[in-house]
N, C-alpha and C positions, 0 to 999 in steps of 0.2 A: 664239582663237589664243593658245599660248603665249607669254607675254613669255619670253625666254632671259635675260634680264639680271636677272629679277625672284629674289632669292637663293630657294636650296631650303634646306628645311628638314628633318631627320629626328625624327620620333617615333614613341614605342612605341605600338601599336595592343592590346597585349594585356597582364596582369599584368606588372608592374615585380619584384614580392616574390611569390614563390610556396613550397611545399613538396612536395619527393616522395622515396621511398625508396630508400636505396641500390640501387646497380644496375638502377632504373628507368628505361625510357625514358619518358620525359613523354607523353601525351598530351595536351595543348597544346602547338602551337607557338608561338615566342617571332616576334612578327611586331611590323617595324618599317613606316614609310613615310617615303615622299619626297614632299613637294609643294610648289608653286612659288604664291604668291596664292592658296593652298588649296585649287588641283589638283596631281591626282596628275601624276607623273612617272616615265615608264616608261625601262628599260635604264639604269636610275644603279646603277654597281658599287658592293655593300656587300659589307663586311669582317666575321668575326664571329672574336673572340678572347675567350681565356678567361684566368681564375686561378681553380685548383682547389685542394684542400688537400693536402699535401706527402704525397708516396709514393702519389699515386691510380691507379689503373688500371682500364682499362675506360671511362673519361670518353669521351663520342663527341659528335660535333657533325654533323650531318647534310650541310650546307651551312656552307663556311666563306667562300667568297666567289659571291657571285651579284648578278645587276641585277634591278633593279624590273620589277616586272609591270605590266599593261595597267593597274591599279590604282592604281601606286605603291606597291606591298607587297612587302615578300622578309622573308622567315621560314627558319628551321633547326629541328629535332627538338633535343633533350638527349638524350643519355645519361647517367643519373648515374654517377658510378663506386663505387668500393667503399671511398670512409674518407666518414664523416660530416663536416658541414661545411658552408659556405658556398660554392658554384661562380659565381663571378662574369664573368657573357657580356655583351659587351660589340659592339654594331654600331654601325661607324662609317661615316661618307658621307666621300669624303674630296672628293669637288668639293660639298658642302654649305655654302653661307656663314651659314647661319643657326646651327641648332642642327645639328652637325656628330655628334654620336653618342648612344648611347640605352644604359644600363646595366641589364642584370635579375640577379635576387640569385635563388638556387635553394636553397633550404635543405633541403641531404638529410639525410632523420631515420635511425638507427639503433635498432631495436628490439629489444630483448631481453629474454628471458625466462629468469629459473633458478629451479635448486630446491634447497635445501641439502641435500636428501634426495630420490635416484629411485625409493626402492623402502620402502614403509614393511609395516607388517602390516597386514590386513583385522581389523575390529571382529570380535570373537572370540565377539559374545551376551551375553548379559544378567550372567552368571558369569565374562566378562572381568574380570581382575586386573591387566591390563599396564597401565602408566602411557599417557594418552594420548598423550604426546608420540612414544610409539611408532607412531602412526599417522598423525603430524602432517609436514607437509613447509613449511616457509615457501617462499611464490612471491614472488619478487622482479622485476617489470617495468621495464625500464629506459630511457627517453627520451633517445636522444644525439644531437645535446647538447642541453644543459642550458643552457636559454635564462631559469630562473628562473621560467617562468610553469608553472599548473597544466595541468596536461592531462586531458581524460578517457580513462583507458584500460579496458577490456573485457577479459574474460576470460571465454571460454566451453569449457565443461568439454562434451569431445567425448570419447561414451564407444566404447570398445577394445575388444578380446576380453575375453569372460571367460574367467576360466581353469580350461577343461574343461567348459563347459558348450556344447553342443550347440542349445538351442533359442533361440527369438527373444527380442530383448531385449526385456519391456515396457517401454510408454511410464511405465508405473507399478514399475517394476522400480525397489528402493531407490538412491540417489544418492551420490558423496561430497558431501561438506559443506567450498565455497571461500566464504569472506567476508574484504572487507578488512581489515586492521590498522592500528595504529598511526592517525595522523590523517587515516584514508581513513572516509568516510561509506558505509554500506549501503546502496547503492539496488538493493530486488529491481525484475528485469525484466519477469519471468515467474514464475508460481506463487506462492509465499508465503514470505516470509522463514523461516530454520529455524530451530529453537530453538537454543539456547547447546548446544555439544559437549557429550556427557552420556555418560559408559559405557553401553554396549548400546542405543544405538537408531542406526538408520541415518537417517544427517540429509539432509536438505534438496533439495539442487539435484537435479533429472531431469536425465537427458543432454539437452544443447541448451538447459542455463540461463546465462545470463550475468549477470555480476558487475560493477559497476563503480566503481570509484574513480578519485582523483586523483592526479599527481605532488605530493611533496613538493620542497621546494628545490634538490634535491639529483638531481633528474629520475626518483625512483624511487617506487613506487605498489608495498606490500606489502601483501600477503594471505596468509592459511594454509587450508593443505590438509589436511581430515580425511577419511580413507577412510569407504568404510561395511563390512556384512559381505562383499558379493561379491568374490572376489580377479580379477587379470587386470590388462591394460593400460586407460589411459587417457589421454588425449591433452588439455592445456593450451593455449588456444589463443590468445596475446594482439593485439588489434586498436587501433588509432587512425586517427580522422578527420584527414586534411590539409588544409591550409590553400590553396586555392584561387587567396586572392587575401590579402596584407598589405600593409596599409594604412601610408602613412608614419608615422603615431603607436603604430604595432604591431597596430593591433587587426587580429584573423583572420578570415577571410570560409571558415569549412570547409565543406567539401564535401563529394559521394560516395565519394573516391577513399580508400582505407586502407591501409594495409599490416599483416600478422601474423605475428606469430612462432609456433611451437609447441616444446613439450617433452614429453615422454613420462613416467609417472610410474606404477609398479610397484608393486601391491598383493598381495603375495605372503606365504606361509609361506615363509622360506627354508632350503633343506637338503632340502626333503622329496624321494625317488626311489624310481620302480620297481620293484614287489617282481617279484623275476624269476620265471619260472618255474621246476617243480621237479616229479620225478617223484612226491611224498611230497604234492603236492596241487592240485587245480583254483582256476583263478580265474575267477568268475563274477560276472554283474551286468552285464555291457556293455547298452548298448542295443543295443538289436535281437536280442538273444538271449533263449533260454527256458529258464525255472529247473524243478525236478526235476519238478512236478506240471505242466508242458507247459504252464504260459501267460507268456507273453511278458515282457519287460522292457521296462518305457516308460520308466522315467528315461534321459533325455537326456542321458548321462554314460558314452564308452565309457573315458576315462582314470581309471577311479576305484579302483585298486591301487595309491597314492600313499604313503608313508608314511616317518617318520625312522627311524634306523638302527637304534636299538632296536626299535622295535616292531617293524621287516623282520625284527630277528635272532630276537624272539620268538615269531613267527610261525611261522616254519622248524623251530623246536625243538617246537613244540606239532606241528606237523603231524608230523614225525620220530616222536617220540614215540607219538604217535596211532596211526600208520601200524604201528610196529613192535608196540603193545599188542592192537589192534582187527583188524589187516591194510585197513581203508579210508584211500580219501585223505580230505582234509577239503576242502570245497569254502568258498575264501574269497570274500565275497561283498562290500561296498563299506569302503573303506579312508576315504582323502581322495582331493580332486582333485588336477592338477598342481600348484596353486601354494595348495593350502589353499583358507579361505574358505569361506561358503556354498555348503553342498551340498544343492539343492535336488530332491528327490528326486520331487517330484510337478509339477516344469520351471515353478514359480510363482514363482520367487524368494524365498520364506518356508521357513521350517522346516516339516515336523520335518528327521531326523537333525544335530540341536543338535551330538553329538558329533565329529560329523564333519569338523572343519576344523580341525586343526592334527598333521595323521599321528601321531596316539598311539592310535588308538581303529578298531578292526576289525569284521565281522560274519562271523560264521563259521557257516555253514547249518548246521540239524540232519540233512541229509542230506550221506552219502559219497558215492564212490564205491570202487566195486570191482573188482577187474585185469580183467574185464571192459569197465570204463566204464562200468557202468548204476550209476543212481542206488539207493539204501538207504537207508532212513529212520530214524534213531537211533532206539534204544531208548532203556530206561532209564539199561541200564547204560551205553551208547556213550557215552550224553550225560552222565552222571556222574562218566566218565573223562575227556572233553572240559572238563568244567568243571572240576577239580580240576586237570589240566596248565595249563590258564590260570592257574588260580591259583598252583601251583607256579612257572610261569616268568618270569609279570608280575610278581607280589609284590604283584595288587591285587587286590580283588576283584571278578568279571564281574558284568556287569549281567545278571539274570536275568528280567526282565519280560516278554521278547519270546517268542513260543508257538513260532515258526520259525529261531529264530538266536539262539545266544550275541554279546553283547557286549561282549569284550574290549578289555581297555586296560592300553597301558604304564605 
């Protein structure tokens, strides 16, 4: 039998100090109890009040007043709201003589991710000249607030479309290259650490590598980003473990639960567009289409008519020219991709067509056509008029190795 006169007491039955992410609703409940000679006490009305951090919205409370269960238990859900900060919930017994209220501290973390740079250039090959930092982006991860301790934070490099490539990503398909800065230590995950950035080679992380470093003082955990040759998007993706359960002395008891930011980061040639169509010439090369001798086109590249403004404009005049000397069109055959980059002609992610990634550089078949529309296979002459308006209108000299195609360049 219960004594009635024997004082009740309320205590927290679950985490005091926890952590979870803005706008989270907690999967743990925050559960207090009633007991009287240390049984439970059922239908005792408890109170649940808050203090949030200034300007919150969205804070939710599940249950703000309820009675003890057959147990002695009442509990509420959190919702966190949307400013970082300390949410301080608070259940009180108010006919409790004992320990009369029970305080839990919610520490919602803020994560953030930037990049001083969204869109840098794809590694251009071996013959690159552009300064690295043209393909560099610093990632800045940011822990709010800044509670002074280190954190481990993750970053996994989740890869995007390519740009203009049609076939499946290999698992071995080259990577960009994220490792930490500053006084963040390299721990690889997976694979093999990658060598120090180096002109023309494609470094390191496969998609689905992750990185990880630590908060400096100041709650932030810095790494950089180096593309490789493939252009296209790529998706940053940063994660931390929460703290479960904190202990009065601070120490963290982490758990399952994380939260992630992402940011998106653009490996492009920029400027390059379109060479449009024109009665004065064919564009050819698409996949899934067949060139003059009836066997098909397998590179995996229908957008590959990509190119800067000069080389569009001297394209137009070579075909012009052509057209008005010879009466055939010229059939233009791979330019660049949409956004530059590796253009991988045999869908392996390797070279060849080396030239091909930054829209200055063309192939022009050695066959026409003619008002007809059937194909015509240069002669001598065709093909010595072809070569010399290239060079007339580039001002450079065409690459003449190839047995089926002039290779022109601005």
């Amino acid at each position: 039998v219960l004594d009635i006169k024997a004082p009740r007491v309320l205590t927290a039955t679950s985490s005091l100090q926890l952590e979870g992410g803005i706008n989270e609703v907690l999967t743990e409940r925050l559960v207090v109890k009633v007991t009287s000679n240390g049984k439970p006490v059922s239908g005792v009305p408890i109170g649940w009040g808050s203090e949030v951090p200034g300007g919150t919205t969205g804070f939710y409370l599940s249950d703000t007043n309820f009675q003890t269960a057959a147990d002695g238990t009442a509990s509420t859900t959190v919702t966190l709201g949307d400013k970082y900060g300390n949410y301080v919930i608070t259940a009180t017994c108010g006919t409790c003589s004992g320990e009369t209220s029970a305080t839990f501290t919610v520490t919602a973390i803020k994560l953030e991710i930037t990049l001083d740079k969204t869109s840098v250039l794809p590694r251009l090959g071996r013959t690159d000249t552009n300064p690295l930092s043209m393909n560099q982006s610093n990632v800045t991860v940011t822990v709010l607030p800044n509670d002074g301790k280190n954190r481990e934070v993750k970053v996994t490099v989740l890869k995007g479309e390519g740009g203009g490539h049609e076939h499946d990503l290999d698992p071995q398909a080259p990577g960009a290259d994220l490792r930490p800065t500053g006084g963040n230590v390299w721990k690889p995950e997976i694979g093999r650490e990658p060598p120090p950035p180096a002109i023309g080679t494609c470094l390191g992380i496969t998609p689905g590598g992750i990185v990880s470093g630590t908060t400096e003082n100041d709650g932030k955990a810095e790494f950089i980003y180096t593309s490789c040759e493939v252009s296209g998007t790529e998706t940053l993706q940063a994660s931390i473990k929460l703290a479960d359960i904190i202990a009065a002395d601070g120490t963290r008891t982490i758990g399952q639960r994380e939260i992630t930011k992402e940011a998106t980061i653009t490996v492009e040639v920029q400027g390059l567009r379109p060479l449009a169509t024109s009665p004065s010439y064919f564009l050819v090369g698409q996949f899934g289409t067949s060139n003059c001798n009836n066997k098909p086109v397998t590179s995996q590249h229908s957008n590959n008519h990509y190119g800067d403004s000069t080389l569009r404009s001297h394209l137009v005049n070579i075909a012009n020219l052509f057209q008005r000397v010879t009466g055939l069109r010229i059939r233009i055959n791979d330019m660049s991709l949409e956004t530059g980059g590796l253009f991988d002609i045999e869908n392996n992610w390797r070279n060849p067509h080396k030239g091909h990634r930054k829209g200055v550089n063309a192939d022009i078949d050695y066959w026409g056509m003619n008002d007809q529309g059937r194909c015509r296979q240069f002669g001598p002459v065709e093909k010595g008029v072809l070569i010399v308006l290239s060079g007339l209108i580039t001002g450079a000299s065409p690459y003449l190795e190839h047995p089926d195609h002039l290779h022109t360049q601005r």
